[in-house]
DSSP file (Angstrom, degrees, kcal/mol; ACC not computed):
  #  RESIDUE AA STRUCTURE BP1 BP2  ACC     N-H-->O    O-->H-N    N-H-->O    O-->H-N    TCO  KAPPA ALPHA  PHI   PSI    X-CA   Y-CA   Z-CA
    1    1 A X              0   0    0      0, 0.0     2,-0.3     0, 0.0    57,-0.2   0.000 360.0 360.0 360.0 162.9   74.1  100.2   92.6
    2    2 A X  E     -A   57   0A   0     55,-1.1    55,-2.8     2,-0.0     2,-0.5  -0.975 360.0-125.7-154.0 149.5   77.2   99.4   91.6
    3    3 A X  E     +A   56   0A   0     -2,-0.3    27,-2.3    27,-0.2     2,-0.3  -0.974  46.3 166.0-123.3 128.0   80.4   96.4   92.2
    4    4 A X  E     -AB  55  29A   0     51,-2.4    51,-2.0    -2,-0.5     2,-0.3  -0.836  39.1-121.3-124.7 169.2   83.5   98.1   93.1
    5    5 A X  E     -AB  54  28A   0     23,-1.7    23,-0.9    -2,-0.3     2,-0.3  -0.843  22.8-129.4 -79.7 131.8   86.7   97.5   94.4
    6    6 A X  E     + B   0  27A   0     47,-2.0    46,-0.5    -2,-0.3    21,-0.2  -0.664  30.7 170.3 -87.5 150.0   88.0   99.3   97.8
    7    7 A X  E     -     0   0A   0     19,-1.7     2,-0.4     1,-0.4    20,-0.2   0.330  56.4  -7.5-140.7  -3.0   91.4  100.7   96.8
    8    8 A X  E     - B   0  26A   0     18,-1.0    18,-4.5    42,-0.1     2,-0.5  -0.982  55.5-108.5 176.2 177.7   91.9  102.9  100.3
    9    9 A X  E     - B   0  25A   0     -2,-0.4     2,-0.4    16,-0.2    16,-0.2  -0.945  23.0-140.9-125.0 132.6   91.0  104.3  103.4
   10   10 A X        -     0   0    0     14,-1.7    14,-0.4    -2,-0.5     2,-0.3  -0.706  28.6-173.8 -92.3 133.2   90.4  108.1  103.9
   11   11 A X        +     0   0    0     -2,-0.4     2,-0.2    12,-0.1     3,-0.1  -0.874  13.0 156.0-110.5 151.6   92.0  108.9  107.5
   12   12 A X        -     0   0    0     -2,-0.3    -2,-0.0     1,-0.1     0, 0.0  -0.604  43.1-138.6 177.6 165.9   91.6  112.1  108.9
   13   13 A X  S    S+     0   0    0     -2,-0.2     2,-0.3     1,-0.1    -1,-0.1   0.436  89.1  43.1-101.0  21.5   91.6  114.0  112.1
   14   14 A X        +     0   0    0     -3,-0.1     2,-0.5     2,-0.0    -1,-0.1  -0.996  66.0 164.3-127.6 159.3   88.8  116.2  111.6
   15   15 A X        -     0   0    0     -2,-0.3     2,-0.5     4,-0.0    -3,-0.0  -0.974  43.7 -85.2-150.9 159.0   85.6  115.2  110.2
   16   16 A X    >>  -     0   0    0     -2,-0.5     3,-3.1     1,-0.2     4,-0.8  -0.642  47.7-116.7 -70.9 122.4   82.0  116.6  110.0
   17   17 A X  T 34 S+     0   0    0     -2,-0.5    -1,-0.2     1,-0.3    56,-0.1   0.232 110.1  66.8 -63.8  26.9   80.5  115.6  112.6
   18   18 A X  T 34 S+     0   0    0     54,-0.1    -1,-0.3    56,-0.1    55,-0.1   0.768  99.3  55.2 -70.5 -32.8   78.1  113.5  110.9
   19   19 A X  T X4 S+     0   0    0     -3,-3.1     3,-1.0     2,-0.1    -2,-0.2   0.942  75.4 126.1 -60.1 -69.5   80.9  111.1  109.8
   20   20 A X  T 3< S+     0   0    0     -4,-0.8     3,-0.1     1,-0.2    -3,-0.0   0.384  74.8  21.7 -14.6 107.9   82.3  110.4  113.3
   21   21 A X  T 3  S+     0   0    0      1,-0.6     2,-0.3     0, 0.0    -1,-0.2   0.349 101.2 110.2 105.2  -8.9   82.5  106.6  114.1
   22   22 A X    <   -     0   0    0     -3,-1.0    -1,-0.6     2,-0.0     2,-0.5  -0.836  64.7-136.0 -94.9 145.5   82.5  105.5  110.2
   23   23 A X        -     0   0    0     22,-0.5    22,-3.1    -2,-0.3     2,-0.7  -0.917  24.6-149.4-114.1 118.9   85.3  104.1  108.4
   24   24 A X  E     - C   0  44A   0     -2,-0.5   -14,-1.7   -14,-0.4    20,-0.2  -0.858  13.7-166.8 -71.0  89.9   85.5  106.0  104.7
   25   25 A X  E     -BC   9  43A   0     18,-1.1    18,-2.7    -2,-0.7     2,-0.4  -0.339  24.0-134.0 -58.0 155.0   86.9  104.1  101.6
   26   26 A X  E     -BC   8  42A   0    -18,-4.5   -19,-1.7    16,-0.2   -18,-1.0  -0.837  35.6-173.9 -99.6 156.2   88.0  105.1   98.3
   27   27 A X  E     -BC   6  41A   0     14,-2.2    14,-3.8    -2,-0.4     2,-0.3  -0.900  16.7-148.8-150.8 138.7   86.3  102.5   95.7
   28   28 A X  E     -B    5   0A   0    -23,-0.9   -23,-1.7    -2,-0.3    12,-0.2  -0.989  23.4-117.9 -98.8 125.7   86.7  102.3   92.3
   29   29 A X  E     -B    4   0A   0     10,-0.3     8,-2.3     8,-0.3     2,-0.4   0.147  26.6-143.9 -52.6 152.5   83.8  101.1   90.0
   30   30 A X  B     -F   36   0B   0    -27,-2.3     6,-0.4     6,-0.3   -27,-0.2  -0.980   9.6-131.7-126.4 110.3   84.5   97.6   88.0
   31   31 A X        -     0   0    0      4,-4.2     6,-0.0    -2,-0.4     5,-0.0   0.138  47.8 -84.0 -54.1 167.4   83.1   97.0   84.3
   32   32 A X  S    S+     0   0    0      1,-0.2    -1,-0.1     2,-0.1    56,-0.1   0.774 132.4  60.2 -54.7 -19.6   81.3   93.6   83.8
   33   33 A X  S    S-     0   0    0      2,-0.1    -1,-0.2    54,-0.1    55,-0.1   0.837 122.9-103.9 -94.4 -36.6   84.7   91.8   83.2
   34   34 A X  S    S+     0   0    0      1,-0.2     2,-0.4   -31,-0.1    -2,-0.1   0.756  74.6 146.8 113.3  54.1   85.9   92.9   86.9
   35   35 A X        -     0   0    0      2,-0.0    -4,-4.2     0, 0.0    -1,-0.2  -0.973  55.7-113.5-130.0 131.3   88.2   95.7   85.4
   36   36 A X  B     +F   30   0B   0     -2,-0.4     2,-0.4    -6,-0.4    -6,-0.3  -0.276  44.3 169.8 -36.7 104.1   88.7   98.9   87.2
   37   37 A X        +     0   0    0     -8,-2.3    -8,-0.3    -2,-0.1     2,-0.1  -0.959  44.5   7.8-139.3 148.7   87.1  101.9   85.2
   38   38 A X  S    S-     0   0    0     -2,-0.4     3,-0.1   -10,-0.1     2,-0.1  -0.491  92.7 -59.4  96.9 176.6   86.4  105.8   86.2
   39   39 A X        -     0   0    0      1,-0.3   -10,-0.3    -2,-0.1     2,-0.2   0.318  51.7 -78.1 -77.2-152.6   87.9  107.2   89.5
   40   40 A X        +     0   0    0    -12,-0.2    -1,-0.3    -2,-0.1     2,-0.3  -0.602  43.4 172.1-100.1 157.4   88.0  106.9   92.8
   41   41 A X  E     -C   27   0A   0    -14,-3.8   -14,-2.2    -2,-0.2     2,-0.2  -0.936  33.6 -98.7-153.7-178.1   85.2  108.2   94.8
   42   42 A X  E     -C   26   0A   0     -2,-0.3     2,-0.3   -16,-0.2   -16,-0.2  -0.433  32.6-175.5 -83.2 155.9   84.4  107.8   98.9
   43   43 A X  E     -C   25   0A   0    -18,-2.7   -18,-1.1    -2,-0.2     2,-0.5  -0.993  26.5-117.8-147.0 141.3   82.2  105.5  100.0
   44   44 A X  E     -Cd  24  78A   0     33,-5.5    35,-2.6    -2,-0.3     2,-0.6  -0.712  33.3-135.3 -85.2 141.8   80.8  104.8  104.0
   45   45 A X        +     0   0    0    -22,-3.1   -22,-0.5    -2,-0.5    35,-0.1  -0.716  39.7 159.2 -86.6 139.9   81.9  101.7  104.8
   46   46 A X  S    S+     0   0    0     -2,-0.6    -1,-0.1    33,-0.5    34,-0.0   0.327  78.8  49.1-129.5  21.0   78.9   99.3  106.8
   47   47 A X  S    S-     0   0    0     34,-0.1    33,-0.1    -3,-0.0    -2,-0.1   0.123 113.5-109.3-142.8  -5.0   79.9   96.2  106.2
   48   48 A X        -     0   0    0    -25,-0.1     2,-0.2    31,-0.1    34,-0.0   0.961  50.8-178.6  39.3  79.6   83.9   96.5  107.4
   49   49 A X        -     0   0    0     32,-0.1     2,-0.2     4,-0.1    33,-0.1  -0.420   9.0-149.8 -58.8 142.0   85.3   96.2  103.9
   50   50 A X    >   -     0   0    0     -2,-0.2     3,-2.1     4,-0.2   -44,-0.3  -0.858  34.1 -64.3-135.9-160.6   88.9   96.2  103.4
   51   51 A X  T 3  S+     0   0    0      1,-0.3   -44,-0.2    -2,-0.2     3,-0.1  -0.165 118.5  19.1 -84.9 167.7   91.2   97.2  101.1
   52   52 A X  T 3  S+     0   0    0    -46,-0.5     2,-0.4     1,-0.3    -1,-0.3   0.726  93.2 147.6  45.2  17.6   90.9   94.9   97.4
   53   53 A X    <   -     0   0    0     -3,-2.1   -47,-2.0    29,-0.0    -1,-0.3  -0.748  57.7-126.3 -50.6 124.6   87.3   93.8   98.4
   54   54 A X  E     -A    5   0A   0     -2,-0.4    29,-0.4    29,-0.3     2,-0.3  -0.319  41.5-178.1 -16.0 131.2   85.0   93.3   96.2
   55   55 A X  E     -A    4   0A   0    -51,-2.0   -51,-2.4    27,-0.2     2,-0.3  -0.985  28.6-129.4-154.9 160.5   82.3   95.4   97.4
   56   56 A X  E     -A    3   0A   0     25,-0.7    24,-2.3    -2,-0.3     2,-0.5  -0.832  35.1-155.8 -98.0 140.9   78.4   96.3   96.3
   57   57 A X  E     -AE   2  79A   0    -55,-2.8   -55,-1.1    -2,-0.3     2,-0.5  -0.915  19.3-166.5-118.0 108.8   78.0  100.1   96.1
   58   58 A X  E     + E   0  78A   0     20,-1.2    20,-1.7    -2,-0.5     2,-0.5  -0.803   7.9 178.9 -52.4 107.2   74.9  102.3   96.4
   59   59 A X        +     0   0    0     -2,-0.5     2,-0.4    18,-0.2    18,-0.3  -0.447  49.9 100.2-116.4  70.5   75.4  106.0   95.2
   60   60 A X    >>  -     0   0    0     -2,-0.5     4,-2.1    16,-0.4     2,-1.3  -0.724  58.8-156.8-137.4 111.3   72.3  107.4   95.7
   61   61 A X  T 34 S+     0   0    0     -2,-0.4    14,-0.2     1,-0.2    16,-0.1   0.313  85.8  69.5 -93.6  47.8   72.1  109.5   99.1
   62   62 A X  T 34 S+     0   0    0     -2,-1.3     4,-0.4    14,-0.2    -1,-0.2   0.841 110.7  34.1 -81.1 -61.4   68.6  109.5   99.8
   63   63 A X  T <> S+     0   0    0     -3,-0.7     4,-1.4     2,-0.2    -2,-0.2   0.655 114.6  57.8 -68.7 -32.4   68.9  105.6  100.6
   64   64 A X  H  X>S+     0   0    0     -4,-2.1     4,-3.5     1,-0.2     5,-0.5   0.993 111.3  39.3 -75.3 -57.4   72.3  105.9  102.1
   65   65 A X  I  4>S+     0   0    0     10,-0.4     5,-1.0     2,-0.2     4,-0.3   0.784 116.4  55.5 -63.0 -17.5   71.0  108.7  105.0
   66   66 A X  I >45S+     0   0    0     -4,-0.4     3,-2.7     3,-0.2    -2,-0.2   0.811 114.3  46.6 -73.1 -73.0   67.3  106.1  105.2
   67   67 A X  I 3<5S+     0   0    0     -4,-1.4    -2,-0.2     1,-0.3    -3,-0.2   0.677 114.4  35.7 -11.3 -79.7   70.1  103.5  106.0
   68   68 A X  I 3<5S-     0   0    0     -4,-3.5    -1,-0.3    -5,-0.1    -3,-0.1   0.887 110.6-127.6 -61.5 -13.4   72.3  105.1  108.5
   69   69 A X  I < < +     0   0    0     -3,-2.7    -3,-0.2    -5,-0.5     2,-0.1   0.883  69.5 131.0  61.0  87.3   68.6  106.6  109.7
   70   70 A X      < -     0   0    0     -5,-1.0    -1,-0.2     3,-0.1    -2,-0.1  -0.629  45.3-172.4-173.7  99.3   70.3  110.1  109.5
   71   71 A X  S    S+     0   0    0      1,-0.2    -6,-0.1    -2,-0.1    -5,-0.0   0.374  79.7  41.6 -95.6  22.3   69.1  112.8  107.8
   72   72 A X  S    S+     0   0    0     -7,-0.1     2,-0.2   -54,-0.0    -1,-0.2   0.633  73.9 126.0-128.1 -50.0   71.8  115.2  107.9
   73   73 A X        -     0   0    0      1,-0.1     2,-2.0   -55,-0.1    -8,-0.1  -0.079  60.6-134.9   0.0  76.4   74.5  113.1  107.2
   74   74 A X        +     0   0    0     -2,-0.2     2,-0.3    -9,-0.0    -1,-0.1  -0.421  58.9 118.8 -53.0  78.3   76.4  114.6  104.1
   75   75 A X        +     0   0    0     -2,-2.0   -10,-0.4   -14,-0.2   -11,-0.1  -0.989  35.1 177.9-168.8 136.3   77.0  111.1  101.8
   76   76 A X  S    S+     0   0    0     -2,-0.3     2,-0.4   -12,-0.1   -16,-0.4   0.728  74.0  61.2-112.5 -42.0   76.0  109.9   98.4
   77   77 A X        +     0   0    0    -18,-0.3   -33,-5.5   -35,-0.2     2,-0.9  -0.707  56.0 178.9-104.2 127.5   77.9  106.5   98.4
   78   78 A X  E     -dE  44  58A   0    -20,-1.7   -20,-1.2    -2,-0.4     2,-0.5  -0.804  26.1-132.7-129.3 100.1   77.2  103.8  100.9
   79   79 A X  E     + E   0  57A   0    -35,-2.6   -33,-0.5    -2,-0.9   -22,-0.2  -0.517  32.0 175.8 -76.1 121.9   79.2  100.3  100.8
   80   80 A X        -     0   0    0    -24,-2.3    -1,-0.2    -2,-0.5     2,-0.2   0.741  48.7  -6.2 -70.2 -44.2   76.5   97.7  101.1
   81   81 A X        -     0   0    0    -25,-0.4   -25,-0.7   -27,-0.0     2,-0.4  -0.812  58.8-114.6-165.4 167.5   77.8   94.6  100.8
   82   82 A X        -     0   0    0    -27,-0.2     2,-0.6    -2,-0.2   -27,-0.2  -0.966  35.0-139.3-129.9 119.6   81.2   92.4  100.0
   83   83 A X        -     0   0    0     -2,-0.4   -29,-0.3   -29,-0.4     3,-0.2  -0.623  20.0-171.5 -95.6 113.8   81.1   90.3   97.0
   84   84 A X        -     0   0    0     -2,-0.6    -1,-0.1     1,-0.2     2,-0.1   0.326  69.2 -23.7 -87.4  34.6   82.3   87.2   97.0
   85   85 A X        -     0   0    0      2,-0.0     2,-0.3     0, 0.0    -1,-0.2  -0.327  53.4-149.1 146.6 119.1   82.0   86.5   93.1
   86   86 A X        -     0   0    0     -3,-0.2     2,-0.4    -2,-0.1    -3,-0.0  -0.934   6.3-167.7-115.4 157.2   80.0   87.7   89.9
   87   87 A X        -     0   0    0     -2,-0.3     2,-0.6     2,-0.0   -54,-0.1  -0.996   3.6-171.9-131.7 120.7   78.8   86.1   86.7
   88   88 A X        -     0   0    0     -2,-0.4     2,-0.5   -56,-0.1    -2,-0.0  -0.937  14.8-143.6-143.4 139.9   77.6   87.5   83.9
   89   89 A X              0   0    0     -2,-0.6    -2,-0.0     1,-0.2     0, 0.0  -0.714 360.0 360.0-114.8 143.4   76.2   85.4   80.9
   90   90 A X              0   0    0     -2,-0.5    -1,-0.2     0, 0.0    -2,-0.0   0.307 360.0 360.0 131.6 360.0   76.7   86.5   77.4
């Protein structure tokens, strides 16, 4: 798992039809200070995220396909959650 930021929305008008009926973000990953590091990557949104949320991120797509209870379903990254705040002591 991972705290990212949403930083866009992937449109497009064809999609595998596994996808169909999910809204796709880009997220960027956040260091412990709540700084931006790495790229982009996609994420399914399940929580209707928008864009400069906070968000908790999964990337493992074993757990993302038990989730959507799809096993076919081409996806590694899976938005969990929206985070309204972290703390980290040290």
């Amino acid at each position: 798992m991972q705290i990212a930021v949403v930083t866009g929305q992937v449109v497009s008008t064809e999609k595998q039809p596994e996808f169909k009926g999910y809204k796709l973000l880009l997220v960027r990953a956040l260091d412990l200070q709540g700084r931006p590091r790495g790229g982009e990557s996609m994420a399914i949104d399940t929580v209707d995220a928008g864009l400069g949320d906070t968000v908790l991120v999964n990337k493992e797509g074993g757990c993302a396909r038990m989730v959507l209870k799809n096993d076919r379903i081409p996806v590694q990254a899976l938005i969990l959650g929206v985070v309204d705040g972290f703390h980290v002591e040290g």
